[in-house]
N, C-alpha and C positions, 0 to 999 in steps of 0.2 A: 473545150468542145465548140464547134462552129454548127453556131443557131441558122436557121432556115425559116423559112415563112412557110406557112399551109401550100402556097404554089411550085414552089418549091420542090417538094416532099420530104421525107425522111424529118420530118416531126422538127428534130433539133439537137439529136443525136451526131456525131462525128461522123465522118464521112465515111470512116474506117469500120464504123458499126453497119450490123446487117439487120434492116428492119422488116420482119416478115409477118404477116397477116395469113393465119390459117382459116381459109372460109369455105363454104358448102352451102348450097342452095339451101338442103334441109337438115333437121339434125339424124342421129343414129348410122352416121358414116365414119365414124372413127375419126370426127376432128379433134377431140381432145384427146383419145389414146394418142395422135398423131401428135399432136402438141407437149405429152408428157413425155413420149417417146423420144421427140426430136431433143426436149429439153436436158433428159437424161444424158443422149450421146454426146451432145455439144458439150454438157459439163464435163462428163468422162476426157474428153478428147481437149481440155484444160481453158474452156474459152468461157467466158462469164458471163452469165444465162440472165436478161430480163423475162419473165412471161406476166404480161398483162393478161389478166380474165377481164374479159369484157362481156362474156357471158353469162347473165344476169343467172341463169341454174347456177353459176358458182361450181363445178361441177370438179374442175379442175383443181380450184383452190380449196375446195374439201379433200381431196388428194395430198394435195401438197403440202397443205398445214393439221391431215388426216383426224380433219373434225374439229378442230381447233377452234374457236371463234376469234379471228385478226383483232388486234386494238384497233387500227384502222381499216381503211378501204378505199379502191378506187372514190368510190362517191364522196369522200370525203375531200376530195380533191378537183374531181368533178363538179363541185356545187359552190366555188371560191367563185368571189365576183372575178370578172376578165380579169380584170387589172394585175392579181394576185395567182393567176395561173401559169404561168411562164416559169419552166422548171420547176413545177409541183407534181409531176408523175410519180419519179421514183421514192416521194416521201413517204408511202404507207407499203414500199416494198420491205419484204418479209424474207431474210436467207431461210433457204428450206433446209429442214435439219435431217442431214444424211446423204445428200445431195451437192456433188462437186461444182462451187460454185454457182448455183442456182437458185435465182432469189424470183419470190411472185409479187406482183400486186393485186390482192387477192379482189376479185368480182365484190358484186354485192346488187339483190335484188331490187335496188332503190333505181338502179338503171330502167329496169324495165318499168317500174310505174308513169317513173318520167317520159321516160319515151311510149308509155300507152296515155300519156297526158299532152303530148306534145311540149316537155318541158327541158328536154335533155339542153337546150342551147344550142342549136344548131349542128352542119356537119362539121365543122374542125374544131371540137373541143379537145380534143382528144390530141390533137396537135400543138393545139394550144398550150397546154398542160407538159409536152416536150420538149419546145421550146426553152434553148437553154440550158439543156440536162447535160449534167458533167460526172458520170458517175462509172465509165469505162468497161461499160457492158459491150462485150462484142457481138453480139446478138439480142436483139429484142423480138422474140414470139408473141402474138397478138393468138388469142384463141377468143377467135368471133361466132357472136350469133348467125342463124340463118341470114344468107347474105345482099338480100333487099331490103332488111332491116336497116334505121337509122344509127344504130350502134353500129352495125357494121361498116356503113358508108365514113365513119368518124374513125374506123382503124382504115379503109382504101385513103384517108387523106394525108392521113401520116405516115404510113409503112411505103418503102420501098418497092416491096414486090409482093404479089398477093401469091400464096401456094392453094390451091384447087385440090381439096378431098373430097373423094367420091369412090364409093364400091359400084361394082358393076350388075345393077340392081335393071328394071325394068327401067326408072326413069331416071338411072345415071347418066344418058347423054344429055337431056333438056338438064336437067343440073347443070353439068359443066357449060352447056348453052346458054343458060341465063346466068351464072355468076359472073361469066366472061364478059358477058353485055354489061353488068353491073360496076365491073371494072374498068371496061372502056370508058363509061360516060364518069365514072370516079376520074380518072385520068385527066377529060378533057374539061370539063368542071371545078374539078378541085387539086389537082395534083399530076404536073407534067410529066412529074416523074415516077409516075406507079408502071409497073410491070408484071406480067404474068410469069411469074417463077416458073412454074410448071402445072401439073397434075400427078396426083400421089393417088395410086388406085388399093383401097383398103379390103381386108376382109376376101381374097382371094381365093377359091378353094376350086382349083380346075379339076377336081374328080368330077364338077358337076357341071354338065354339057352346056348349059345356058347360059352358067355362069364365063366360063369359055369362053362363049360365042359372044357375048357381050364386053367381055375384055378385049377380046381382038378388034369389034366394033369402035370400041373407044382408040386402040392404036392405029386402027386404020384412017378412024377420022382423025386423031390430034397427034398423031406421029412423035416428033422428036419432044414435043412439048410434056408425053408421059412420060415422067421420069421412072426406069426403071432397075433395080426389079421389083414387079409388085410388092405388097404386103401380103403375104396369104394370112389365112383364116387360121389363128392360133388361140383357143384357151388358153395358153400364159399369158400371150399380150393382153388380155381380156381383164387379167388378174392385177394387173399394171395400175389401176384406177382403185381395184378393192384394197390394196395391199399398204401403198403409199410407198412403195420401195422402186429405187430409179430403176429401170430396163435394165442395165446392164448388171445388176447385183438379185436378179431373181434368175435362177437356176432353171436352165431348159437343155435339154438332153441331145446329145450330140444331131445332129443331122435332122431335129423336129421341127416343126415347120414354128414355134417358140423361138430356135435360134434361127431360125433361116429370115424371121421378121426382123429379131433383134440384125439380123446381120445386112439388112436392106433399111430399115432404120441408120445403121451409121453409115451408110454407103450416102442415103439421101441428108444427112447431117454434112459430111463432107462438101456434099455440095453444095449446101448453103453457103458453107465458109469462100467458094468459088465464084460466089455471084460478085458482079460486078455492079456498080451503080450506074444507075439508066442516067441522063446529063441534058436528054432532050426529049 
C-alpha cells in the first residue's frame, strides 16, 4: 500500500482505495442509514468495506456488531503516542457477521469526552493512524459527527471525498452551506486533496408539497452536484439500523418506496466505485 502524508490526503490507503467521509451539518438526516446502507451494497456488489464510526453515539457500530460490546475500539488506537500510530486503524476492525465483506471500526464515546476536553490530539489523527495501512479495503466509509465538529475535521483530513447528507428539511440548504464551507477550508488547511463527492438527499416523500418545493430548491441551487435519484421516505430503510441485517437481504415489496431506496442506494454505491482521485 502507498503511505501519504495528512497533505496529501487519502490517510494512507492505496490509491485504488475510495475514501469517503459521510457528513451533515446536524444529526437525524439519515447519515448513518446512509452509511449502513452504502456499506451493505458495496459489500453485495463484492468490494471490501472498511466503516470507521467516528461517531462518538456509536450508533452505527451498535448495528453492526447488534449490541455487542467490541474487545477494542477506535479509541484504542486513537490514544497511542504519535510515534505508534501509523497503520493502527484497521487493528480493532471487526468483520460484521452476515455481511459481505464488511468489516467496522467500531466508535467509542471516549471520542467525544476528549474532544469536549480538547484532548483528541489535533486535526490529522485520524490520518495518522492510516498511514501505512495495507489491509485491501476498496472502500473506506467514515460515518462522522456533525460536521464543524473536531472529529469530523480529523475524517475531512484523511478521506478523499466528503459525501453531504441532508433531507430537505427547512434548514437543509444552510446545511449543505455550511458543511461545504467546512470542507473547503479542510481542503486548504489540511488536505489538498479532499473533494465534494456530491449530496445524497435522504428521507424524500414528494406527496408532501414543501418537501417538494425544497428538494427542487436544493437541485436548483447544487445541480449536477445532487446525486440522484433521491432516497425517499421508506419504513424499511428505517428498519436497517433496528434490525442489523444489510439492505439488500431485508425484504421490500416490489415497486415500495423500501425497494426503490434500496435501488437508489446501489445506484449511489456504484458511483462511489467511479470516483476518481482528486491529484491537485
Amino acid at each position: 500500500m502507498v503511505g501519504c502524508t495528512p497533505d496529501e490526503g487519502g490517510g494512507g490507503f492505496a490509491v485504488a482505495t475510495r475514501t469517503v467521509a459521510l457528513t451533515a451539518e446536524k444529526g437525524g438526516v439519515g447519515k448513518t442509514t446512509s452509511t449502513l446502507a452504502l456499506a451493505s451494497e458495496l459489500g453485495s456488489l463484492g468490494r471490501k468495506v472498511l466503516v470507521v464510526d467516528l461517531d462518538p453515539q456509536c450508533d452505527t457500530t451498535t448495528t453492526l456488531l447488534r449490541g455487542t460490546e467490541p474487545e477494542r475500539s477506535l479509541w484504542d488506537v486513537w490514544a497511542l503516542p504519535p510515534k505508534r500510530r501509523s497503520g493502527a486503524l484497521t487493528a480493532p476492525a471487526v468483520q460484521v457477521e452476515g455481511w459481505d465483506q464488511v468489516f467496522v471500526v467500531p466508535g467509542s464515546p471516549h471520542l467525544r469526552d476528549a474532544e469536549l476536553a480538547g484532548q483528541l490530539g489535533g486535526p490529522t489523527v485520524l490520518a495518522e493512524l492510516a498511514e501505512a495501512s495495507s489491509d485491501g479495503f476498496d472502500v473506506v466509509l467514515i460515518d462522522c459527527p456533525r460536521s464543524g465538529s473536531e472529529l469530523a475535521v480529523n475524517a475531512l483530513s484523511f478521506a478523499q471525498w466528503a459525501l453531504i447528507i441532508v433531507n430537505p428539511s427547512l434548514y437543509g440548504e444552510h446545511g449543505v452551506r455550511a458543511t461545504i464551507a467546512t470542507v473547503q477550508r479542510a481542503r486548504a488547511q489540511l488536505n489538498r486533496s479532499l473533494a465534494v463527492a456530491g449530496i445524497v438527499l435522504t428521507s424524500v416523500d414528494r406527496r408532501i408539497a414543501r418537501v417538494r418545493e425544497r428538494t427542487e430548491e436544493l437541485l436548483d441551487l447544487y445541480g449536477p452536484q445532487v446525486w440522484e435519484p433521491a432516497i425517499p421516505y421508506s419504513a424499511e430503510i428505517l428498519e436497517l439500523a433496528e434490525t442489523g441485517l444489510p439492505l439488500h437481504r431485508i425484504s421490500t415489496r416490489k415497486d415500495s418506496p423500501g425497494r426503490r431506496a434500496r435501488e437508489a442506494y446501489r445506484t449511489h454505491a456504484e458511483r462511489i466505485l467511479k470516483l476518481r482521485r482528486r491529484t491537485t
